[in-house]
C-alpha positions as CSV (number, residue, x, y, z in Angstrom):
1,X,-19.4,30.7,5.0
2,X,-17.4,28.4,2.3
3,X,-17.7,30.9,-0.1
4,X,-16.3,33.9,2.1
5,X,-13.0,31.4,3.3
6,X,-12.5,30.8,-0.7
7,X,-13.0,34.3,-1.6
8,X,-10.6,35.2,1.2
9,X,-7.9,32.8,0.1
10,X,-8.0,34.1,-3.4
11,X,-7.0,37.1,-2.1
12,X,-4.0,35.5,-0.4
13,X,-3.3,33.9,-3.4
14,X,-3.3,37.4,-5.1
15,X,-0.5,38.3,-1.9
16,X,1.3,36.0,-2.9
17,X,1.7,36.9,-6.7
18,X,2.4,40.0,-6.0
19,X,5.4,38.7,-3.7
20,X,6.5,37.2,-7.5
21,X,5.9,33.9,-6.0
22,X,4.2,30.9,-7.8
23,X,2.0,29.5,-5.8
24,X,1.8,26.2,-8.5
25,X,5.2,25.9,-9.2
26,X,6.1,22.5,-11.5
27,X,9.3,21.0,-9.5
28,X,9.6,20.6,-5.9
29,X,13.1,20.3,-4.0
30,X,12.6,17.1,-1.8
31,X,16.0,15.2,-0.5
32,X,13.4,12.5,1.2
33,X,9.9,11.6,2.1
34,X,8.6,12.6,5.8
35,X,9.2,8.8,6.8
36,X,12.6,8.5,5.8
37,X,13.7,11.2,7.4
38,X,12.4,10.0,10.8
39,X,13.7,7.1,9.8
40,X,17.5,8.8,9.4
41,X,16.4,11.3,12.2
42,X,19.1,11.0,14.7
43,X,21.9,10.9,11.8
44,X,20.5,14.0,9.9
45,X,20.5,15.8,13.7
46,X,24.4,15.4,13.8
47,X,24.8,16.5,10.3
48,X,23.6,19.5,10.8
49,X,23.1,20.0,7.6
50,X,19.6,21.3,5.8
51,X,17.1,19.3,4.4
52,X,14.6,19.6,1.7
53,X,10.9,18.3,3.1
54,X,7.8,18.8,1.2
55,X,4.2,18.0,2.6
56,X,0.6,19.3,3.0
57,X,-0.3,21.6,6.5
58,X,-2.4,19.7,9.1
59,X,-2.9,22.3,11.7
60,X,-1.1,25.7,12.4
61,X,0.2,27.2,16.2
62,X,1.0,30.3,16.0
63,X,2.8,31.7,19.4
64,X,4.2,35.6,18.7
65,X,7.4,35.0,17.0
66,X,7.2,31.5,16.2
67,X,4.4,29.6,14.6
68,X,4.2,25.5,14.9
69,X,2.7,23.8,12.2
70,X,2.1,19.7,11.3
71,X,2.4,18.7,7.8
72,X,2.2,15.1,6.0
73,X,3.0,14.0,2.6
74,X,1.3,10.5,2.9
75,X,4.3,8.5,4.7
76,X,4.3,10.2,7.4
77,X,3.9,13.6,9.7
78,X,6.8,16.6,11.3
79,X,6.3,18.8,13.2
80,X,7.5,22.3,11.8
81,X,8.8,25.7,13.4
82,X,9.1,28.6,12.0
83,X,10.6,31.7,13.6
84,X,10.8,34.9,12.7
85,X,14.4,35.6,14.0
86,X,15.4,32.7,11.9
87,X,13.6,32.9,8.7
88,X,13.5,37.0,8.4
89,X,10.7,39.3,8.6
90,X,9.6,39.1,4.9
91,X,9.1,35.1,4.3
92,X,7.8,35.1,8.3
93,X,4.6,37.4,7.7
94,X,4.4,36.3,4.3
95,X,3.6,33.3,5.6
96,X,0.9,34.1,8.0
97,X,-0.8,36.4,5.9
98,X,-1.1,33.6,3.0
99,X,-0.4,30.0,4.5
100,X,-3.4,28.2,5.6
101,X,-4.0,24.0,6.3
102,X,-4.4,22.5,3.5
103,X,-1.6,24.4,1.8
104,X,1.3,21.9,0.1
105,X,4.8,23.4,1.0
106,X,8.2,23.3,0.5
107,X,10.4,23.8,3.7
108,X,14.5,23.9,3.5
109,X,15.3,23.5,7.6
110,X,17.5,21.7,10.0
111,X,16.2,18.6,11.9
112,X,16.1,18.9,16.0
113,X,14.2,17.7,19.0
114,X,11.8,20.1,21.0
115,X,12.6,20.5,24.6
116,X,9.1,18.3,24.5
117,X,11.2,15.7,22.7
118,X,8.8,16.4,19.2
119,X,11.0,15.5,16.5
120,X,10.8,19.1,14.0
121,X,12.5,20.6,11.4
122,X,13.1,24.5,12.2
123,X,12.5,26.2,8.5
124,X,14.4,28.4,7.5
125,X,13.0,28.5,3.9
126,X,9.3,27.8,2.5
127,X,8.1,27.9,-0.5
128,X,4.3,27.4,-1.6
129,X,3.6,24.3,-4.0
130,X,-0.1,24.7,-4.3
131,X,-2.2,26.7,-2.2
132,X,-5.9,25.7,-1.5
133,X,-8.9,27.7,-2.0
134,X,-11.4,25.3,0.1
135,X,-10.5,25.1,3.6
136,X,-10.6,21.0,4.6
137,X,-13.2,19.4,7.1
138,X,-12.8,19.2,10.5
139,X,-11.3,16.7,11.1
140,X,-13.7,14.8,13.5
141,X,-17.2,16.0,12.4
142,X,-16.4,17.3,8.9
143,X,-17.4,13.9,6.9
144,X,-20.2,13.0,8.9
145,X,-22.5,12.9,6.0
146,X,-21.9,8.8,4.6
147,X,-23.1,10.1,1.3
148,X,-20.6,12.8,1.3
149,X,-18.0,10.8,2.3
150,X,-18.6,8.1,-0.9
151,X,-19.0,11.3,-3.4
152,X,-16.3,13.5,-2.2
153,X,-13.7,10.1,-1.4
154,X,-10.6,12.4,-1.6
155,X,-11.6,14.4,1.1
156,X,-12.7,11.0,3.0
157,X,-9.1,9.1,2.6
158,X,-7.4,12.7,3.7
159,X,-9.1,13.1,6.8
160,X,-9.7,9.4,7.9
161,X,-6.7,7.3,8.5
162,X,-8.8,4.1,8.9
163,X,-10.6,4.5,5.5
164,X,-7.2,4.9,3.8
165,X,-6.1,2.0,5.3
166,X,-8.7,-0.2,3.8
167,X,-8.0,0.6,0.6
168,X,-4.0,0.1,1.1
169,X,-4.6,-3.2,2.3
170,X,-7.1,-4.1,-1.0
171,X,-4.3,-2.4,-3.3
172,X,-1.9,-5.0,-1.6
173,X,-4.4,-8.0,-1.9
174,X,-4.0,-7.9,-5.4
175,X,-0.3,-7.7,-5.4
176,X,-1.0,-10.5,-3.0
177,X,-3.7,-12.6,-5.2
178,X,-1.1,-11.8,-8.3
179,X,2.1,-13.0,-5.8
180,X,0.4,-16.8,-5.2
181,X,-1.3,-17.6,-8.7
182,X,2.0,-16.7,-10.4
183,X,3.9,-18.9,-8.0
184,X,1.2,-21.2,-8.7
185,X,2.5,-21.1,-12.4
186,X,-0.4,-19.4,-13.6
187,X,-0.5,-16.7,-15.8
188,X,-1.6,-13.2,-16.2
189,X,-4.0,-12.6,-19.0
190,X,-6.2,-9.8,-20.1
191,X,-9.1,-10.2,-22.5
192,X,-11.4,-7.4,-24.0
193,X,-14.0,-5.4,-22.2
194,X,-16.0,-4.6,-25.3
195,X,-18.0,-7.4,-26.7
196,X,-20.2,-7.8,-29.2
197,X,-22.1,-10.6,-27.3
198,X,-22.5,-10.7,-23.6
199,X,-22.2,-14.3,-22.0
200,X,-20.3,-15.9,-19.4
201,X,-22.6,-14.8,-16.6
202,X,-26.1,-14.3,-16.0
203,X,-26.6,-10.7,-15.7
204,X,-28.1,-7.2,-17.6
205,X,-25.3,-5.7,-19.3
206,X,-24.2,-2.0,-20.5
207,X,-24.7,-1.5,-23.8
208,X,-22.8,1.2,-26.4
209,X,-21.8,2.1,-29.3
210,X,-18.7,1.8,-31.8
211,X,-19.0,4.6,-34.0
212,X,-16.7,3.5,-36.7
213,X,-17.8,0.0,-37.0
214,X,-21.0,0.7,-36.6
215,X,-22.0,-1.7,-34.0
216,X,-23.3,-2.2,-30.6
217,X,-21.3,-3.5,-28.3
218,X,-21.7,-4.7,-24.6
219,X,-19.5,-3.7,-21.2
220,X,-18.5,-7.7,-20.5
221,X,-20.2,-9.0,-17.4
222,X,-17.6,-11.8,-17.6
223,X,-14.2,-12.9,-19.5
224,X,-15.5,-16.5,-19.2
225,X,-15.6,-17.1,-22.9
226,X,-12.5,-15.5,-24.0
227,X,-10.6,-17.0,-21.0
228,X,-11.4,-20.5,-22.6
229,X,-10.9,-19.7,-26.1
230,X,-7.2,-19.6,-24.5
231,X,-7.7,-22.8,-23.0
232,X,-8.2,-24.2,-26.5
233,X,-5.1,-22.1,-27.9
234,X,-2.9,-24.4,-25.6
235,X,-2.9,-22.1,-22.2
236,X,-3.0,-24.7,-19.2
237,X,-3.2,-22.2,-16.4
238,X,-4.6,-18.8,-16.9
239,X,-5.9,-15.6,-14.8
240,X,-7.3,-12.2,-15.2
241,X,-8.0,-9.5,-12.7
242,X,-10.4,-6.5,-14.3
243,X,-13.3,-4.5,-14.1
244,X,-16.7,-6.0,-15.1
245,X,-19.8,-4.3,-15.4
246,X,-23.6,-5.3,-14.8
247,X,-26.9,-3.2,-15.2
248,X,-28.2,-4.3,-12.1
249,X,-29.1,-2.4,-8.6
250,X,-27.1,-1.0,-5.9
251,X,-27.6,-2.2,-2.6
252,X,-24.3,-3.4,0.4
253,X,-23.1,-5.6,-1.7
254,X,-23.3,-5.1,-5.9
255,X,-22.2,-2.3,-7.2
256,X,-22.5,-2.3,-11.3
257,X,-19.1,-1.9,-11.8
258,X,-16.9,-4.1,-9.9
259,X,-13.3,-6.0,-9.6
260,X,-13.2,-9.6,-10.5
261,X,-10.5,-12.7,-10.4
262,X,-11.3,-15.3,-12.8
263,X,-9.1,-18.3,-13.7
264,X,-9.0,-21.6,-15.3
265,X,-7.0,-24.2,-15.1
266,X,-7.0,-27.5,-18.1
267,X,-7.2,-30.8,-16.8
268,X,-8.6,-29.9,-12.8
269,X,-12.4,-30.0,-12.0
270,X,-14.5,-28.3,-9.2
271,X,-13.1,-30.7,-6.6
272,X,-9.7,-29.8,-7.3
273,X,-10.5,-26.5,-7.8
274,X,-12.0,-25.9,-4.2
275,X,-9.0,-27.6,-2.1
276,X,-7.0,-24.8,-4.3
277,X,-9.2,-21.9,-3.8
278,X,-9.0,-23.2,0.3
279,X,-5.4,-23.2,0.3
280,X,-5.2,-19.9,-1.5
281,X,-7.8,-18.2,0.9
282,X,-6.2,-19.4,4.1
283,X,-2.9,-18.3,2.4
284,X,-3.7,-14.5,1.7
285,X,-5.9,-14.6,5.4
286,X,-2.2,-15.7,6.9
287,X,-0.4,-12.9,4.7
288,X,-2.1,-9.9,5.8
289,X,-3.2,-10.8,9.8
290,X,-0.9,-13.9,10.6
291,X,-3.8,-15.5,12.7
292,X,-6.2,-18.4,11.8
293,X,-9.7,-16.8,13.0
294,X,-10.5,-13.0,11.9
295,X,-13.8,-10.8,12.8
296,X,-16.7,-10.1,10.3
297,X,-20.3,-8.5,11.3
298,X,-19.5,-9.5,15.2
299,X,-19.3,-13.1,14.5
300,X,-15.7,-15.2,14.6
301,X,-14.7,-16.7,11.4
302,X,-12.4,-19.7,11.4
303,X,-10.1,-20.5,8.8
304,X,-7.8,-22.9,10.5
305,X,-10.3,-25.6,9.8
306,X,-11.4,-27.5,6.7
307,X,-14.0,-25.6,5.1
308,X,-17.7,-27.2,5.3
309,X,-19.6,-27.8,2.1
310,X,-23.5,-28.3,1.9
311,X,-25.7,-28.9,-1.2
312,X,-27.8,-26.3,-2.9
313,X,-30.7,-28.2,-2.3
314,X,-29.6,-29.1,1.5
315,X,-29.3,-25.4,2.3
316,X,-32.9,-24.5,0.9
317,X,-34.0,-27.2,3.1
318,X,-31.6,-26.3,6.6
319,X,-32.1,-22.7,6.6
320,X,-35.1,-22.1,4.7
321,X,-37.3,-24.6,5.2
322,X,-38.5,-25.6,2.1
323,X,-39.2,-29.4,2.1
324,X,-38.0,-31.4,-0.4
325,X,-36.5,-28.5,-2.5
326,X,-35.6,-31.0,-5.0
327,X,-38.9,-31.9,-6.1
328,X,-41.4,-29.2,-4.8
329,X,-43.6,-27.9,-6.9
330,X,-43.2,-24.1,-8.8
331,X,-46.8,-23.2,-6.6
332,X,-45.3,-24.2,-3.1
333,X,-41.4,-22.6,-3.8
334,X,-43.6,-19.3,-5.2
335,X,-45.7,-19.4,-2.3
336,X,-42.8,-20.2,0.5
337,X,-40.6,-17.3,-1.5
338,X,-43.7,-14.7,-0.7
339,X,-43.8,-15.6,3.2
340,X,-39.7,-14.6,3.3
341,X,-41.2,-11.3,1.3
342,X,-39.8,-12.2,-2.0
343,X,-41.9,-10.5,-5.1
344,X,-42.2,-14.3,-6.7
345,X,-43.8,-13.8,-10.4
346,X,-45.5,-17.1,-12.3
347,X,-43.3,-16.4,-15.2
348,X,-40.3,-17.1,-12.8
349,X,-38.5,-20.5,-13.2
350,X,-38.3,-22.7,-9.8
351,X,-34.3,-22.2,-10.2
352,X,-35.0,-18.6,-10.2
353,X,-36.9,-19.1,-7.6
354,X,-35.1,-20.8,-5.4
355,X,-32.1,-18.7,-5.9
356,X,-33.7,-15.5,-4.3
357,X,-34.9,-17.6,-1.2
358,X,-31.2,-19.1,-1.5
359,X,-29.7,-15.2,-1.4
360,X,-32.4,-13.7,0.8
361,X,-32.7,-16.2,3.5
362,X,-29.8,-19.3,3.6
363,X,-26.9,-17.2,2.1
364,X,-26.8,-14.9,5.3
365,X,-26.7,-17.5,7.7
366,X,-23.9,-19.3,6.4
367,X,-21.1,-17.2,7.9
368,X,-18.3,-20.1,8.5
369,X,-16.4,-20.7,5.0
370,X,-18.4,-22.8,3.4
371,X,-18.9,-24.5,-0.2
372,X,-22.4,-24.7,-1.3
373,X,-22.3,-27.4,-4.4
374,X,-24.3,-29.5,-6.5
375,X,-26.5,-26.5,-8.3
376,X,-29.9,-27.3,-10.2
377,X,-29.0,-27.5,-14.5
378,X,-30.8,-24.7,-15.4
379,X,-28.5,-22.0,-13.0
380,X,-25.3,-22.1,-15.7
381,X,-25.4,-22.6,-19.5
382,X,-21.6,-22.8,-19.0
383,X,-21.2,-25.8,-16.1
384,X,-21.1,-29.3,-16.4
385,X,-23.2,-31.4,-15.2
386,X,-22.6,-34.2,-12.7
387,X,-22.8,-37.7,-14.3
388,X,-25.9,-39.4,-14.8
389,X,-28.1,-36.2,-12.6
390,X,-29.6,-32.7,-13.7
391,X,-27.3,-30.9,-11.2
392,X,-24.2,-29.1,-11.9
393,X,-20.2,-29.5,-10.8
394,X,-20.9,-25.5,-9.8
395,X,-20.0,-24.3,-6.3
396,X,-20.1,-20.8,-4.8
397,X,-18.0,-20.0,-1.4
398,X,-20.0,-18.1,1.1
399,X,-17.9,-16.5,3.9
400,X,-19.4,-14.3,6.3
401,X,-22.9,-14.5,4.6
402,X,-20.8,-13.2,1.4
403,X,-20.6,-14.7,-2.0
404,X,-17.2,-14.7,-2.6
405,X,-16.3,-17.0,-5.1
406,X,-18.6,-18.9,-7.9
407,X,-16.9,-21.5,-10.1
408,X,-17.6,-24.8,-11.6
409,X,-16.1,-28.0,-14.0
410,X,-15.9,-26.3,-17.4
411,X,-18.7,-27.8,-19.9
412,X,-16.2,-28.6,-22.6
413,X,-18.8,-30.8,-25.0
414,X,-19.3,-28.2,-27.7
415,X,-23.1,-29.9,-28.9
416,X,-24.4,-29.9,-25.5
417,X,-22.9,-26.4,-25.4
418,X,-24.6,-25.2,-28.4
419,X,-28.0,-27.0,-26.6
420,X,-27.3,-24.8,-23.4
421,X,-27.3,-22.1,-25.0
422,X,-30.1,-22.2,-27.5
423,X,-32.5,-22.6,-24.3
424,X,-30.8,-19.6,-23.0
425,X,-31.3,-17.3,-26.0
426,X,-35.1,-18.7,-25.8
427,X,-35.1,-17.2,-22.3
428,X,-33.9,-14.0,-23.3
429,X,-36.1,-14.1,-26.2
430,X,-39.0,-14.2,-24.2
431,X,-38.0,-11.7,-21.8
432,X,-35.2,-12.6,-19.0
433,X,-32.6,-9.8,-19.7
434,X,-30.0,-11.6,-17.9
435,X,-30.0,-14.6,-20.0
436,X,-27.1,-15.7,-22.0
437,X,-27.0,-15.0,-26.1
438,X,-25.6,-17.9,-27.9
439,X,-22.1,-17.0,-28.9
440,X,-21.3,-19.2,-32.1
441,X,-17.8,-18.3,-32.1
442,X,-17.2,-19.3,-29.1
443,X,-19.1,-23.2,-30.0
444,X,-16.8,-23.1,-32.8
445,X,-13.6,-22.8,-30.8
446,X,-14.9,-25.4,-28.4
447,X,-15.4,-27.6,-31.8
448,X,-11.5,-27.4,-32.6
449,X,-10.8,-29.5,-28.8
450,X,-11.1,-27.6,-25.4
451,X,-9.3,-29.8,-22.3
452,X,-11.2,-31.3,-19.6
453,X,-11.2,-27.9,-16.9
454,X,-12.5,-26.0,-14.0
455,X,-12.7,-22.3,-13.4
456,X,-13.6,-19.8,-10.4
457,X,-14.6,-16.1,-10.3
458,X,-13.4,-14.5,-7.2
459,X,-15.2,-10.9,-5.9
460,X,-12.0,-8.9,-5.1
461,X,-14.0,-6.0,-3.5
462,X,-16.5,-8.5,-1.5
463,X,-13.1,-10.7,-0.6
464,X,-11.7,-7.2,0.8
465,X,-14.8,-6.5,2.8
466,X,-14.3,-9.3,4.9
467,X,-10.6,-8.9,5.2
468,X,-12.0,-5.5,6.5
469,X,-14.5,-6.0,8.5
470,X,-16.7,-3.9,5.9
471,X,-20.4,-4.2,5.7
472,X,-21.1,-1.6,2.3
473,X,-19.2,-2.5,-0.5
474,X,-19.1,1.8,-1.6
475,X,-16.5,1.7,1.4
476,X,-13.9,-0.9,0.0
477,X,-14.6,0.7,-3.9
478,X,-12.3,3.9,-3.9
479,X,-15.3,6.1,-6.2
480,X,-18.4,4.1,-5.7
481,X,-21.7,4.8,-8.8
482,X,-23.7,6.9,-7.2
483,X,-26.8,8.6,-8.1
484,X,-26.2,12.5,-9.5
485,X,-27.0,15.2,-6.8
């Protein structure tokens, strides 16, 4: 059937050539988009005069001598009437033997109201801009398939108001995020997305190749170590907003390739940092909806309160039910981990552990904003730890049983650094692929004086689910990875 519609619209875009018309001309006569011209609607009435509109064709009426058509150009939707006593015989059946939705089309007309009061431009020109040789879905059961919808997202945004709006409103929250943090004096940085050691998180990265160096270099899983490099060159208050990139699996809420806010600020630590990442959150929250409490998977999120905050080890212990997660042994966390159906292996670590009971069972039940601090020493080469304890100044901010945030006071003691990381590089030496490599340069920038600090990560596309009400991250990521046909 699709192939008979675009072997039937190839012959109308034959008709057309041989009516000497282009059907892909380069320049389009356009005096305004479809919204401004309602917007000036009643004025460009009493002028009388024509106008130049441009748009695609939603849906086509035909009714003898006069054919009704809809057509958007993406700020809004006319109504359009052509008839034949007005446009002529020639450029009338030329365009219902060749004009089909889908179509983009130039129209020269004068504005009026329908005796049904439907604002419409009667054409008494058309032109073709680009005709289309695939006929578009129906509008309410043509994207049924979810897949579909993820691979062919074009088709998904064209047909489906909704979905376009979500990804307006995450284009904004950018502008938004960008808006506060440089009001906030902080500025915009970018930092390379080839490395040629992966750090500053712990995940499996992408690995190429630099032909003309001759080297293998790594898709970043973080900017954390360039980002402080600055802080040593003298930059107080710094952000990036990028792509980063981790080998890991698919599933609602990773995809490998994802948008990130990361920032640091000198002389602040994690305590700071939260009442600022609180104040910012409840900013943007007041921004886009103008209301204190929004919706997220059914359940009523408050964010006209202070946010709670609850220990790693106090959350294991509340929602999981591991007893005295502090001090239980690697047998009992391995054995509680295999009755929440977690594949717990003997070479695993009891942070490692405890972090997949943490994400499996606690993190989902926290749906209140929430700070969830105090993490065990061996979860961040990169974090410092809390005086006088083996836990870390780390928090991560769980909203909506979503990681949103993860950031920490900044270890700035280049020795202990160096330490860190040489028990990471063991870790990946003996196997753990998301382990850290020590990154000398880095220790020896730190050696040269890096301020006291504190820094945060921020998941733009998990941060836009919620503002969304989204449960799959594919449907807040504009072209999704997917797995080839």
């Amino acid at each position: 059937m699709l192939a008979e519609i675009r072997e039937e619209r190839i012959k109308k875009l034959a008709r057309l050539k041989e009516a000497g018309v282009d059907s892909f001309p380069s320049k389009t006569r356009r005096d305004f988009e479809i919204s401004r011209a309602l917007a000036k609607f009643n004025e460009l009435c009493r002028r009388k005069k024509p106008v130049y509109l441009a748009g695609r064709i939603l849906a086509v009426r035909s009714h003898g001598g006069s054919v009704f058509f809809d057509f958007t150009d993406g700020t809004g939707k006319l109504q359009a009437l052509l008839r034949k006593n007005v446009l002529g015989e020639e450029l009338f059946s030329l365009f219902n033997e060749t004009a089909d939705i889908g179509d983009f089309i130039e129209l020269k007309g004068s504005l009026l109201l329908t005796k049904k009061k439907e604002k419409t431009i009667e054409v008494s020109e058309w032109r073709m801009l680009s005709k289309s040789l695939r006929p578009l879905p129906e509008k309410w059961h043509g994207m049924t398939d979810v897949e579909e919808r993820f691979r062919k997202r074009y088709l998904d945004i064209l047909m489906n108001e909704e979905v376009k709006g979500r990804f307006v409103l995450r284009s904004r929250l950018i502008s938004e995020i960008r808006k506060f943090l440089d009001g906030e004096n902080f500025l915009e940085v970018e930092t390379p997305i080839l490395h040629q050691l992966s750090g500053g998180a712990n995940a499996e990265p992408f690995l190429t190749r630099h032909n003309a160096l001759n080297i293998d270099l790594y898709l970043r899983i973080a900017p954390e170590l360039y980002l402080k490099r600055l802080l040593v060159a003298g930059f107080d208050k710094i952000y990036e907003i990028g792509r980063l990139f981790r080998n890991e699996g698919i599933d609602p809420v990773h995809n490998p390739e994802f948008t990130e806010l990361e920032l640091y600020e000198a002389y602040q630590d994690s305590d700071g940092l939260r009442n600022f990442l609180e104040t910012f959150v409840k900013a943007i929250v007041k921004k886009f909806f103008g209301k204190k409490k929004l919706e997220y998977a059914e359940h009523k999120i408050e964010f006209g309160k202070k946010f709670k905050e609850i220990s790693f080890y106090d959350a294991l212990s509340r929602y999981a039910f591991v007893m005295n997660p502090e001090s239980v042994s690697l047998r009992e966390l391995a054995l509680k981990a295999k009755q929440f159906g977690i594949d717990a292996r003997e070479s695993d670590s009891r942070w490692k552990i405890a972090d997949h009971i943490f994400k499996k069972i606690c993190r989902p039940k926290i749906i209140q904003p929430t700070f969830v601090v105090n993490y065990p020493l061996e979860s961040s080469p990169l974090a410092k730890r809390i005086s006088g304890k083996t836990l870390l100044d780390r928090f991560q901010l769980i909203m909506g049983g979503l990681e949103i945030a993860n950031g920490f006071s900044e270890l700035n003691d280049p020795l202990e650094q160096a330490e860190r990381f040489a028990a990471s590089e063991k870790s990946a030496k003996e196997g753990d692929k998301e382990a850290n490599l020590a990154d000398m340069d880095f220790i020896e920038a730190m050696e040269y004086g890096m301020p006291p600090a504190a820094g945060v990560g921020l998941g733009i596309d998990r941060l836009a689910m919620l503002l969304t009400d989204t449960r799959n991250i594919k449907e807040i990521i504009l072209f999704p990875t997917m797995r080839p046909k």
